[in-house]
N, C-alpha and C positions, 0 to 999 in steps of 0.2 A: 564564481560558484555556478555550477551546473548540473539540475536536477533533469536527468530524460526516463520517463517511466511509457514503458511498452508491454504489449502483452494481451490488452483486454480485447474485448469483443462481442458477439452476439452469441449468448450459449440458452441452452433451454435448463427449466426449473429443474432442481436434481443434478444439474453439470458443473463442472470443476474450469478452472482458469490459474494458474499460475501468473501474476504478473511481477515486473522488473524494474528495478529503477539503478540507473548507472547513476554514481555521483563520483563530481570531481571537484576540485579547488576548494579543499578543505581537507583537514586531518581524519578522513575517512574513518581508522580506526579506533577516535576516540570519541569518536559521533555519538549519541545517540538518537534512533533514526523511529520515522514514525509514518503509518500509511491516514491518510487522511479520505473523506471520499464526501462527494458533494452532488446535490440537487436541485436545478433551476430551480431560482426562490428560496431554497433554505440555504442556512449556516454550513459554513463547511463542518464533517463529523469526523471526530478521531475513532481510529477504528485501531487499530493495532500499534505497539509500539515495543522494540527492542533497544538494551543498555548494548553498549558498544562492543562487548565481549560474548554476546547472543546469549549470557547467562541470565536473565531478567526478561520475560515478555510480557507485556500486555494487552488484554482487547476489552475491546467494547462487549458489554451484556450481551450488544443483539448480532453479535458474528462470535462468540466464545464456544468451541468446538466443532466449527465450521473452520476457518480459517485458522491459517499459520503465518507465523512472519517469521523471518530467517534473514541471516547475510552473510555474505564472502565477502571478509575485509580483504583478502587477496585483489580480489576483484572489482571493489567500492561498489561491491550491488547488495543490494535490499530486495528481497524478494515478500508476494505478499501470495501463499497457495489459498487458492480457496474454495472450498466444494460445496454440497450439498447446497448452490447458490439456491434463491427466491426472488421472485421480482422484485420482490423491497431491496435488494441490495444493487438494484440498478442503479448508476452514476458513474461520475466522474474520478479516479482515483488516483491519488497525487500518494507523492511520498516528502518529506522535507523532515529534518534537525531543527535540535534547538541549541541557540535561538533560533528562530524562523528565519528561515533563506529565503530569494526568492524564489516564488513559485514556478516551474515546469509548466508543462501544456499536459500532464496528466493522460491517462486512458482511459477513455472509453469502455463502460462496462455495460451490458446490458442485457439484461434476465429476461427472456418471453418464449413461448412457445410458437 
C-alpha cells in the first residue's frame, strides 16, 4: 500500500490549494477514502471524507463550505480543493482508507501572510 499526497504549500489567508494524493495497492475503487490533517502536539483531525463512488462526502464542522474532497478512480487519486483557507487550517495533511493504511509523509500546508 502506497499513500503519496502532493500539492500543499505556503498560500496567504483567503487563498485556495488544491491537494492530491496518488494511491496504489489496494482496490482503489472500492476505498473509501479520507483527508486527515495534523498539528505538532495535537491528534491527528478528520477533515473530509468520500464513499467510493464520490456519491457520499463528508467534512468536518470547521472546513464545511470551504473545502471539497473528490476522486478519479481512473486515476486512484483523492483530491482535497480547498479555499477560503485561515491560518487555523495550517498542518500536515494526509489522506488514508479504512481500515487505516499506513501513513504517507503528507503535505505541508501553511496559512500566513
Amino acid at each position: 500500500v502506497q499513500l503519496v499526497e502532493s500539492g500543499g504549500g505556503l498560500v496567504q489567508p483567503g487563498g485556495s490549494l488544491r491537494l492530491s494524493c496518488a494511491a496504489s495497492g489496494f482496490t482503489f475503487s472500492r476505498a473509501l477514502m479520507r483527508w486527515y490533517r495534523q498539528v505538532p502536539g495535537k491528534e491527528r483531525e478528520l477533515v473530509a471524507g468520500i464513499d467510493s463512488t464520490g456519491g457520499t462526502t463528508y467534512y468536518a464542522d470547521s472546513v464545511k463550505g470551504r473545502f471539497t474532497i473528490s476522486r478519479d478512480n481512473a486515476k486512484t487519486t483523492v483530491y482535497l480543493q480547498m479555499s477560503s483557507l485561515k491560518p487555523e487550517d495550517t498542518a500536515v495533511y494526509y489522506c488514508n482508507t479504512a481500515p487505516l493504511r499506513p501513513w504517507g509523509q503528507g503535505t505541508q500546508v501553511t496559512v500566513s501572510s
